[in-house]
DRENVEX-325327 format. One line per 5 residues: number of its first residue (from 1); for each residue x, y, z of N, C-alpha, C. Coordinates in steps of 0.05 Angstrom, whole numbers, plus 32768, in hexadecimal, padded with zeros to 4 digits. Atoms other than C-alpha are relative to their C-alpha. Layout:
BEGIN
NUM	X Y Z X Y Z X Y Z | ...
END
This chain:
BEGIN
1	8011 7FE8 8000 8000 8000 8000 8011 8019 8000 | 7FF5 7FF2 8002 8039 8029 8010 800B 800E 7FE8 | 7FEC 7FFD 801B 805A 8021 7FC9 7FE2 8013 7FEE | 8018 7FF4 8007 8010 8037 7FB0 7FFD 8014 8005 | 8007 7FE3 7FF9 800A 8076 7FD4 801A 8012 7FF5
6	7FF8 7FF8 8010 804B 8081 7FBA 8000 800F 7FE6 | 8003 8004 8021 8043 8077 7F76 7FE5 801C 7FF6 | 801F 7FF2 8007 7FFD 80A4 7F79 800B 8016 8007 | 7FEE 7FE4 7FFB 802F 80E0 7F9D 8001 8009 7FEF | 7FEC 8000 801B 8057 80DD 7F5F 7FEE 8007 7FE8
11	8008 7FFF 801B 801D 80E4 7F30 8000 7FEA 7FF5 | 7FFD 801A 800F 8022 809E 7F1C 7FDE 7FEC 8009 | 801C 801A 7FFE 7FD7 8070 7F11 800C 7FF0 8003 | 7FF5 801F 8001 7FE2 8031 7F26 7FE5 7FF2 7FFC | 8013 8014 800D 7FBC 8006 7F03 7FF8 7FEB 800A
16	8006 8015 7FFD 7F9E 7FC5 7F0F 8012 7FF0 7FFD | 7FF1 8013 7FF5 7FCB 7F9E 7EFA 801F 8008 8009 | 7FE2 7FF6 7FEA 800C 7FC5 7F20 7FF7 7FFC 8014 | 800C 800A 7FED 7FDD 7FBF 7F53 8006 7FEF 800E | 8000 801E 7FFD 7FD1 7F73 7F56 8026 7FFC 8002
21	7FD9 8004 7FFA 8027 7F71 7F4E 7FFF 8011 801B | 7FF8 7FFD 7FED 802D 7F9D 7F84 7FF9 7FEE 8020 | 8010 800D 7FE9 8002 7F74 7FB2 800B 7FE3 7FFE | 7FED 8019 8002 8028 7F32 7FA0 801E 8004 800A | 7FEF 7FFC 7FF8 8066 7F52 7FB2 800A 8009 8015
26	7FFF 7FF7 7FDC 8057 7F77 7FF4 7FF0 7FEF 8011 | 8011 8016 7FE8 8049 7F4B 8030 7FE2 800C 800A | 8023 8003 7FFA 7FFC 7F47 803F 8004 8010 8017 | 8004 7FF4 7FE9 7FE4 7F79 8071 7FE1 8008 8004 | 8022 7FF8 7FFE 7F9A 7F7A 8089 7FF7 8022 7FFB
31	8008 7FE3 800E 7F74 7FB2 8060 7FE9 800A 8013 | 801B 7FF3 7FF0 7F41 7FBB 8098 800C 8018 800E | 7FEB 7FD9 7FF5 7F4C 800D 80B5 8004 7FFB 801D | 7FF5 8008 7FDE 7F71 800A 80EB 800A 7FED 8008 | 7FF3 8010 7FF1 7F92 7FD6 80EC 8014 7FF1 7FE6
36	7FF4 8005 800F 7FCE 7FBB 80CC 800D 7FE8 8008 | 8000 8018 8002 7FD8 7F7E 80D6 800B 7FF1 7FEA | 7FF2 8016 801A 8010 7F4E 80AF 7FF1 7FEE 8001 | 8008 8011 8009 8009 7F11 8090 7FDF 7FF7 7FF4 | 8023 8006 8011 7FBC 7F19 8073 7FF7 8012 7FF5
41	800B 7FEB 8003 7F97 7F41 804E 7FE5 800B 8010 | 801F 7FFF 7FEB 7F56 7F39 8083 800F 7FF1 8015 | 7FF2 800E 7FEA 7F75 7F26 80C7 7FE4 7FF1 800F | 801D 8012 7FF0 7F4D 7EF7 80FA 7FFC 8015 800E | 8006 7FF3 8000 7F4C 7F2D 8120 7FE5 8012 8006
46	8014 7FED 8006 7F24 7F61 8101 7FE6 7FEA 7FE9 | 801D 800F 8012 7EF9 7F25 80DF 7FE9 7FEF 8019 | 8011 8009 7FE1 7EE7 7F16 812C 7FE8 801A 8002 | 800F 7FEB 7FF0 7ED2 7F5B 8133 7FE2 8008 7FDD | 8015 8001 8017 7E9F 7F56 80F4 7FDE 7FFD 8008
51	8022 8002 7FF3 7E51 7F63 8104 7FFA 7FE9 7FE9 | 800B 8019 8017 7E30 7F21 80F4 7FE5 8005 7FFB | 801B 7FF7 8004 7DE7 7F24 80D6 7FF6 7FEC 801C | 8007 8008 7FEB 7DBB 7F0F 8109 7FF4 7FE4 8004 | 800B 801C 8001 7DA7 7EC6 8122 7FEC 7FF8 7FF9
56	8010 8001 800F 7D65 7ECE 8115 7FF9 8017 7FED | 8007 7FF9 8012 7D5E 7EE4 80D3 7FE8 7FEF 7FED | 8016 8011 8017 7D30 7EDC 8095 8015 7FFB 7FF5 | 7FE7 8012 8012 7D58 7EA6 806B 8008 8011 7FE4 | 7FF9 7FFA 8017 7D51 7ECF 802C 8006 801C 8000
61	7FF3 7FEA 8000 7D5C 7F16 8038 800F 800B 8022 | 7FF9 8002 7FD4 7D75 7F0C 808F 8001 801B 8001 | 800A 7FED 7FEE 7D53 7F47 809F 7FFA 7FF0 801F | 8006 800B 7FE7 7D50 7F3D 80E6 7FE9 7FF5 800B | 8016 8001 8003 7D14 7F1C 80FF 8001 7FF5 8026
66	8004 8005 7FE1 7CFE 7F05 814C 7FFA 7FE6 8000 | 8003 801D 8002 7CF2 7EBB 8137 8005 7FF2 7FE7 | 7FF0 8011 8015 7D06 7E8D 8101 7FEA 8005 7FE4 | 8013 7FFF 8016 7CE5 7E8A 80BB 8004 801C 7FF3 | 7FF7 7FF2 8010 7CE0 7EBA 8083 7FF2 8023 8009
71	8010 7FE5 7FFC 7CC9 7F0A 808E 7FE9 8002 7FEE | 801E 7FFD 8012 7C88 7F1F 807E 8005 800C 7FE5 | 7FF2 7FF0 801A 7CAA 7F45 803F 7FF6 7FEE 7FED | 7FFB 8019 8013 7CC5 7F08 8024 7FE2 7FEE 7FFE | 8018 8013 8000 7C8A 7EDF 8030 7FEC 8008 7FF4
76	8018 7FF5 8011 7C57 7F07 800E 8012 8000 7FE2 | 7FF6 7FFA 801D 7C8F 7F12 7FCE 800A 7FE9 7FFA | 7FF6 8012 8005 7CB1 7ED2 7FD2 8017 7FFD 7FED | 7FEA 7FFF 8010 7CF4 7EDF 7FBC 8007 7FE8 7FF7 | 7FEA 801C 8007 7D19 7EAC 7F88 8013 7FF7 8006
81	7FF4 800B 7FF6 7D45 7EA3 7FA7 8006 7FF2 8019 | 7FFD 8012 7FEB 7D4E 7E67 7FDE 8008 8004 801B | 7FF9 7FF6 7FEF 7D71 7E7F 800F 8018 8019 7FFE | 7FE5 7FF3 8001 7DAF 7EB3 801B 800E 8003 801C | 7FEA 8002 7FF3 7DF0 7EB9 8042 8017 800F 7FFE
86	7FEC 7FE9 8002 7E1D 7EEF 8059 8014 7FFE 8016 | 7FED 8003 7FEA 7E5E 7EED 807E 7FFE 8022 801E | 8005 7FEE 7FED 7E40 7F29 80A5 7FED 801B 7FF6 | 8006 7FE5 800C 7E26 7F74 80A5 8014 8013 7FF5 | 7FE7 7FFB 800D 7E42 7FA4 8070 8001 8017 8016
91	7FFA 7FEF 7FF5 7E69 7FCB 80A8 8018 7FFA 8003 | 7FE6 800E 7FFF 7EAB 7FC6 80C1 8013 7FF5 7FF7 | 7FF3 800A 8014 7EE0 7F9B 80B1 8001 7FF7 7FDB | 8005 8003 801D 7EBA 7F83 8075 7FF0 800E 7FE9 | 8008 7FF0 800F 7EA5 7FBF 805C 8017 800C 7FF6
96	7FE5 7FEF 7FF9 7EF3 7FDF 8069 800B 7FE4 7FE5 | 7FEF 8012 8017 7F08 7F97 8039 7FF1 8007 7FE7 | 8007 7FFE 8017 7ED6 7F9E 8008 8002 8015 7FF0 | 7FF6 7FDE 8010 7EDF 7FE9 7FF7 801A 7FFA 7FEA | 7FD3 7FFE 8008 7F33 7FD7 7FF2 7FF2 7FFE 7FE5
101	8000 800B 8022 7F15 7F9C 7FB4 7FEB 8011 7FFA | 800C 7FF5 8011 7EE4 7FC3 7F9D 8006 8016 7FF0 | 7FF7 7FDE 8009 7EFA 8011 7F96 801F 7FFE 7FFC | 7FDD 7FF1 8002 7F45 800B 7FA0 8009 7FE0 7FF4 | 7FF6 801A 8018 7F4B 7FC1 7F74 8016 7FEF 8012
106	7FF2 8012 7FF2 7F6D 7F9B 7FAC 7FF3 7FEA 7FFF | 8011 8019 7FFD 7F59 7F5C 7F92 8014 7FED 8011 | 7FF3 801A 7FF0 7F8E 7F33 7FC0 7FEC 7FFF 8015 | 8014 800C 7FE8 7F53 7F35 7FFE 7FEC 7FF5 7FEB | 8014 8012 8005 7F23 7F12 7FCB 7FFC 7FDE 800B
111	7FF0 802A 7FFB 7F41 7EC2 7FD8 7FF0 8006 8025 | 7FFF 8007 7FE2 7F39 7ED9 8026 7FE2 8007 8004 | 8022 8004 8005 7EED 7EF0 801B 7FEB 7FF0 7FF7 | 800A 801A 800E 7EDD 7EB9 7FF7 7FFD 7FEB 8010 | 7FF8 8011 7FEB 7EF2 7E8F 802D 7FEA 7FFD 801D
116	800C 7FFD 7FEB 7EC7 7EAE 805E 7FE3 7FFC 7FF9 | 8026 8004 8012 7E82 7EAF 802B 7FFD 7FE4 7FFC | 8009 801C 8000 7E87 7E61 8021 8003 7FF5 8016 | 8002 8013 7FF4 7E8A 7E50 8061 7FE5 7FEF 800A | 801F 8007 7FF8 7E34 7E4E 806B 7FFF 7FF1 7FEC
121	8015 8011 8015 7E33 7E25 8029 801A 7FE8 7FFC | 7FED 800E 8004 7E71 7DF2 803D 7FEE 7FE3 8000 | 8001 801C 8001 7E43 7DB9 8044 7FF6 7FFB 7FE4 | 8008 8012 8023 7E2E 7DB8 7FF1 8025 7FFD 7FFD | 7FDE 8008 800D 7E81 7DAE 7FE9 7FF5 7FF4 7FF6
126	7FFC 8019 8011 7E70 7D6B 7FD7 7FF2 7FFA 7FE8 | 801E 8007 8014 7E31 7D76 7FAA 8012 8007 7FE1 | 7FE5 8009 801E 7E49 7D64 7F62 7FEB 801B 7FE7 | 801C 7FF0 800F 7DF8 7D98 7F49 8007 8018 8003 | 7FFB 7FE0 7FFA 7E1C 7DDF 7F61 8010 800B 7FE9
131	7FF7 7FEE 8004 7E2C 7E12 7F3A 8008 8019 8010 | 8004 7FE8 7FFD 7E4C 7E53 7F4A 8000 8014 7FEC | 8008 7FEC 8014 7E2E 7E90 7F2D 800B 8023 8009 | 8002 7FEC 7FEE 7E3D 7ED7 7F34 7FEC 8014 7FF0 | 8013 7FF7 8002 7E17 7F0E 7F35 800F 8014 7FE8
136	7FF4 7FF7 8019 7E2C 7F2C 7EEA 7FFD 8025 8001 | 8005 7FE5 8007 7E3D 7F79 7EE0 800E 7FFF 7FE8 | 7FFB 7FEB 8025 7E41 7FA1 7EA2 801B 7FF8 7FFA | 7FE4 7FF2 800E 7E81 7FA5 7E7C 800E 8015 8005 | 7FF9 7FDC 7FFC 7E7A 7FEF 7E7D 8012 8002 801E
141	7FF0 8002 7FE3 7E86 7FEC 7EC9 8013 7FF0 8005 | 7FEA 800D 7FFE 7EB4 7FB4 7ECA 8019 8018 7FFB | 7FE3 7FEE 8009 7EE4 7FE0 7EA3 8001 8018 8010 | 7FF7 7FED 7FEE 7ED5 801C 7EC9 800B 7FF5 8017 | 7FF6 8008 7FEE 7EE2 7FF9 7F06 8018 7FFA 7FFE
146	7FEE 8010 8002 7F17 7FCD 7EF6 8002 7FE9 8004 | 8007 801D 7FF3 7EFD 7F92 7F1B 7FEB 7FF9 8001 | 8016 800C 8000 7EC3 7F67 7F1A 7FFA 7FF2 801D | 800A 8003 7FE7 7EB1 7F5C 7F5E 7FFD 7FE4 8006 | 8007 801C 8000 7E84 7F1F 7F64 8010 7FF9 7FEE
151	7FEF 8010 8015 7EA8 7EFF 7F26 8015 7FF7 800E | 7FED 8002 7FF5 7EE0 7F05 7F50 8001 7FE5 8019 | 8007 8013 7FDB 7EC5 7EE6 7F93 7FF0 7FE8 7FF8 | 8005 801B 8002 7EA2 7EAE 7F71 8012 7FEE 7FEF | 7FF7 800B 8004 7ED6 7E9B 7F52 8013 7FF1 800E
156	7FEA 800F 7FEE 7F03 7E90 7F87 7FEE 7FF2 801A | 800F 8018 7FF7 7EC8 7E6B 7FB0 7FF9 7FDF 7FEF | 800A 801A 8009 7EB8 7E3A 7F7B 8019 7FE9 8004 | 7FF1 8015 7FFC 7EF7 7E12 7F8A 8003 7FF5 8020 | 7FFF 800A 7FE5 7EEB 7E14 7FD4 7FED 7FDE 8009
161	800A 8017 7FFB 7EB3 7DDC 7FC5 7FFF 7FEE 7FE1 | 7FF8 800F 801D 7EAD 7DA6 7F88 7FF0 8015 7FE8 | 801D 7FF9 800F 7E86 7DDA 7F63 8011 800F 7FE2 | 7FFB 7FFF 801A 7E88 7DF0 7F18 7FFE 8023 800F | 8003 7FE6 8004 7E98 7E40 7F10 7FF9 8004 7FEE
166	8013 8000 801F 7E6B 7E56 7ED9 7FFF 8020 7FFE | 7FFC 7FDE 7FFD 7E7E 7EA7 7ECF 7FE6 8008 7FEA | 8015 7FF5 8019 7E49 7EAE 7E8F 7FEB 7FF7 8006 | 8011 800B 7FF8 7E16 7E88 7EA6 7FE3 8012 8001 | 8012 7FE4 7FF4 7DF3 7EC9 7EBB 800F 801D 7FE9
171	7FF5 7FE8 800F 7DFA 7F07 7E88 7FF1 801B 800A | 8018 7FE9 7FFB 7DE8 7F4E 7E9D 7FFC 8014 7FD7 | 8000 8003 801F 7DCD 7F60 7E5A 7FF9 8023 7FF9 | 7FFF 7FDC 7FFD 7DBD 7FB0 7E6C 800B 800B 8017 | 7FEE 7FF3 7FE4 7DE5 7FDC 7E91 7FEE 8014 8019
176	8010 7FF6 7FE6 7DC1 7FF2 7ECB 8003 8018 8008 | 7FF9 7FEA 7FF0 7DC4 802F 7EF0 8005 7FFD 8020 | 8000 8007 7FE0 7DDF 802B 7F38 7FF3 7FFA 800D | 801E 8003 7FEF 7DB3 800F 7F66 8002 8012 8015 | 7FF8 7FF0 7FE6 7DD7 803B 7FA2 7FE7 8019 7FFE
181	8016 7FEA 7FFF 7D9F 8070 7FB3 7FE7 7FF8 7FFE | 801A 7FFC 800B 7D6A 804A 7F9B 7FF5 7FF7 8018 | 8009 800F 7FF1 7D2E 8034 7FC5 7FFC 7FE1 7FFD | 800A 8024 8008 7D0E 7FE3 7FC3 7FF4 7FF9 7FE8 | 8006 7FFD 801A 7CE4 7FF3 7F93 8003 7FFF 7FE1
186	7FF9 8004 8015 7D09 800D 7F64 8018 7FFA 7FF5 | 7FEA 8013 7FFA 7D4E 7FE4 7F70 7FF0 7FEF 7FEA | 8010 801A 800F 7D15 7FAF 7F4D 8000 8006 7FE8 | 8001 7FEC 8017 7D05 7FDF 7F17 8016 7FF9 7FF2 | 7FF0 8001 8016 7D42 7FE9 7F03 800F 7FE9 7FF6
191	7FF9 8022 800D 7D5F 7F9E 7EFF 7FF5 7FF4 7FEC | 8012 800D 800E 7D25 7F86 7EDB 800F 8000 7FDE | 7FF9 8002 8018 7D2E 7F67 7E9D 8024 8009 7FF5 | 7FE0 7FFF 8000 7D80 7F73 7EA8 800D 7FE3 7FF9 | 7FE9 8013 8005 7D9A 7F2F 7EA2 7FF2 7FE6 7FEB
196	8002 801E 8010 7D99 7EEA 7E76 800D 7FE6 8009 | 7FEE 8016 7FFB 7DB4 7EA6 7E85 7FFF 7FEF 7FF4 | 7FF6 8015 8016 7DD2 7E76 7E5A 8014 7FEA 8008 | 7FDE 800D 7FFD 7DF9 7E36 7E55 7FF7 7FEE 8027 | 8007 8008 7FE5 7DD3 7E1D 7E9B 7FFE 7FE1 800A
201	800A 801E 7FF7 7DD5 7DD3 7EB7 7FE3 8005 800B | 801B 8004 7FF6 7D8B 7DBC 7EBE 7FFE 7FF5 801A | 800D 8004 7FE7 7D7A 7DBD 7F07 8011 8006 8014 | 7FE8 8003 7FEE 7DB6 7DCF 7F28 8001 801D 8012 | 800B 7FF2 7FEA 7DB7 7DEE 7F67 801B 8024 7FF3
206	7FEB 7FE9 800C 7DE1 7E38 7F59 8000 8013 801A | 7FF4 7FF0 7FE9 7E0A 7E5D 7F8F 8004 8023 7FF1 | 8001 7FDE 8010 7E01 7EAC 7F70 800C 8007 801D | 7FEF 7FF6 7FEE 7E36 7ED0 7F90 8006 801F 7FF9 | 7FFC 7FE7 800E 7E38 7F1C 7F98 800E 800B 801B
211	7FF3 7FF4 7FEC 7E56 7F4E 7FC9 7FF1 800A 8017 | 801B 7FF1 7FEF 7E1A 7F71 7FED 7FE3 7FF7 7FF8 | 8026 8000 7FF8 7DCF 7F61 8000 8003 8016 7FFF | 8010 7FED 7FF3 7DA8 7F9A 7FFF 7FE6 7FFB 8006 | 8021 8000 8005 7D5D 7F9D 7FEC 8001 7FD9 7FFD
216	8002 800E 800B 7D6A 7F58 7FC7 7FEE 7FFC 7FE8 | 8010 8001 801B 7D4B 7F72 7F87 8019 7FF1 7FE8 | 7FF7 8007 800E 7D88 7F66 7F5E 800A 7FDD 8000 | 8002 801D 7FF3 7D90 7F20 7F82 7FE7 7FEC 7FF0 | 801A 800D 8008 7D50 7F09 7F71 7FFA 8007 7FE7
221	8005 7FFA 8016 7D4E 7F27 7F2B 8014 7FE6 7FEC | 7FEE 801C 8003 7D86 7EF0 7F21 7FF7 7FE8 8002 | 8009 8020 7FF8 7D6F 7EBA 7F40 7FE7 7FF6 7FEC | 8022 8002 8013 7D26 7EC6 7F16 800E 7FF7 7FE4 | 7FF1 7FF6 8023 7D58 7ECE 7ECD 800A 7FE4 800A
226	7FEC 8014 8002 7D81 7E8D 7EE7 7FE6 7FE6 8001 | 8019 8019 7FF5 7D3E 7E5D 7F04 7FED 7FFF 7FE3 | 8019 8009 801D 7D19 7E6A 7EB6 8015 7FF9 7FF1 | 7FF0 800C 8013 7D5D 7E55 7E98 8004 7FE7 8000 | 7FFD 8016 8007 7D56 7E17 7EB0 800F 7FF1 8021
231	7FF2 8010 7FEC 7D7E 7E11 7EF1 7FEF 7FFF 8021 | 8017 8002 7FE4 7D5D 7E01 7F44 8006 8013 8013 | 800A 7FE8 7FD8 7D5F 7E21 7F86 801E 800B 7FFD | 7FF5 7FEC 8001 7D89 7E5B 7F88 800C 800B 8018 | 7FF8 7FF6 7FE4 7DB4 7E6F 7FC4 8018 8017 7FFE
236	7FF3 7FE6 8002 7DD3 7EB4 7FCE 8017 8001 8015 | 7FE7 7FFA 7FE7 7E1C 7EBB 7FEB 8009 8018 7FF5 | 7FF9 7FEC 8000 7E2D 7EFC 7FFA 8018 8000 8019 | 7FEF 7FFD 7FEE 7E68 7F1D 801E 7FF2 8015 8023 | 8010 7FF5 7FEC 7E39 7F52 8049 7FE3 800C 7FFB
241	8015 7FF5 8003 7DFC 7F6A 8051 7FEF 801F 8005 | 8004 7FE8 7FF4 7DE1 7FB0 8051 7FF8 800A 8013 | 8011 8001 7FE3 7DBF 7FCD 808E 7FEA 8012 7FFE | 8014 7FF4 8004 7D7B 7FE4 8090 7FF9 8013 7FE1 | 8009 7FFB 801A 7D6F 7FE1 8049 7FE0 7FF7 7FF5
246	8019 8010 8009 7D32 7FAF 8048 7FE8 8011 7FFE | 801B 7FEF 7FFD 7CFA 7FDC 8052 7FF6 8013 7FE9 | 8006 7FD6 8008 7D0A 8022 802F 7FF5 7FF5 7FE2
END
């Protein structure tokens, strides 16, 4: 990081891939603020100090709930998708990692995020029917960004269990407009009719892997585009979950 702030002194972009070299060449130091920490890019640590979503949640969007089973939301709309799973709330440490890969292209903490999102779905390892999917953005944004987020993080989960990585599977086929700002509503709105899926095993269970819950419109706009292509029950691994988004 040091050689990076350098280099940005100087007037010098560092690109993605100087980046990715610099991060192979300087020893790992946890990206969470405040704390620097060798040998990892996410220390145990600050992945102790991580708000977890709450025990009882609803399975498909774990809004908090006071007893088990799905929220009245879900239950009247019946999201497609099966269940979901988040290694916590987006605050803290894994809001402080995901920023780094997201905005500043430190994809060396993906492998160690990945790590922590399959651990609720370690018992399909063995299932021979899983795909992983991710949740597909634009082009356009790819390149602005630099990095593909999910693409990223389901790729480096699909080897954690026997499962096929399937990156096309799922196409976003119009470029969206940010969902940030929007309400529930129209988060739905604007997904609709965004994606295609192709190329699908018939019946096979699919791990869609993205970075953030929010509403779960773009979640479920997936799962609906992947379940008429052909494939079954649909389970959402995410790295965090927004907070008090469900409602607005």
């Amino acid at each position: 990081m040091e050689a990076e702030l350098a280099a940005r002194r100087r007037g010098v972009r560092v690109t993605q891939g100087a980046r990715s070299l610099l991060d192979m060449l300087l020893p790992p130091r946890c990206l969470a603020r405040g704390c620097d920490q060798g040998g990892t890019w996410l220390c145990d640590a600050c992945i102790a100090l991580a708000t977890p979503t709450p025990d009882q949640a609803c399975p498909t969007c774990l809004e908090a709930r006071t007893r088990g089973g799905p929220c009245v939301r879900c239950s009247v709309e019946r999201p497609a998708i099966r269940e979901a799973h988040a290694v916590g709330k987006h605050v803290g440490p894994l809001r402080d990692a995901l920023i780094a890969l997201k905005y500043r292209g430190r994809t060396c903490v993906a492998p160690r995020l990945a790590e922590l999102m399959a651990n609720p779905v370690r018992p399909l390892a063995d299932r021979s029917d899983v795909i992983v999917v991710p949740v597909p953005s634009h082009p356009r944004r790819v390149r602005r960004r630099g990095v593909d987020v999910p693409r990223l993080l389901a790729r480096s989960i699909a080897p954690l269990g026997t499962w096929e990585f399937a990156p096309d599977a799922l196409q976003r086929v119009r470029n969206t407009p940010t969902q940030v700002g929007l309400d529930r509503a129209s988060r739905a709105a604007n997904v609709a009719g965004a994606f295609a899926a192709q190329g699908l095993p018939s019946g096979h269970l699919v791990l869609l892997v993205d970075d953030v819950l929010t509403t779960g419109a773009t979640a479920n706009a997936c799962a609906r585009t992947l379940q008429s292509g052909g494939c079954g029950a649909v389970v959402l691994v995410v790295l965090s979950r927004a907070n008090n988004l469900h409602h607005r």
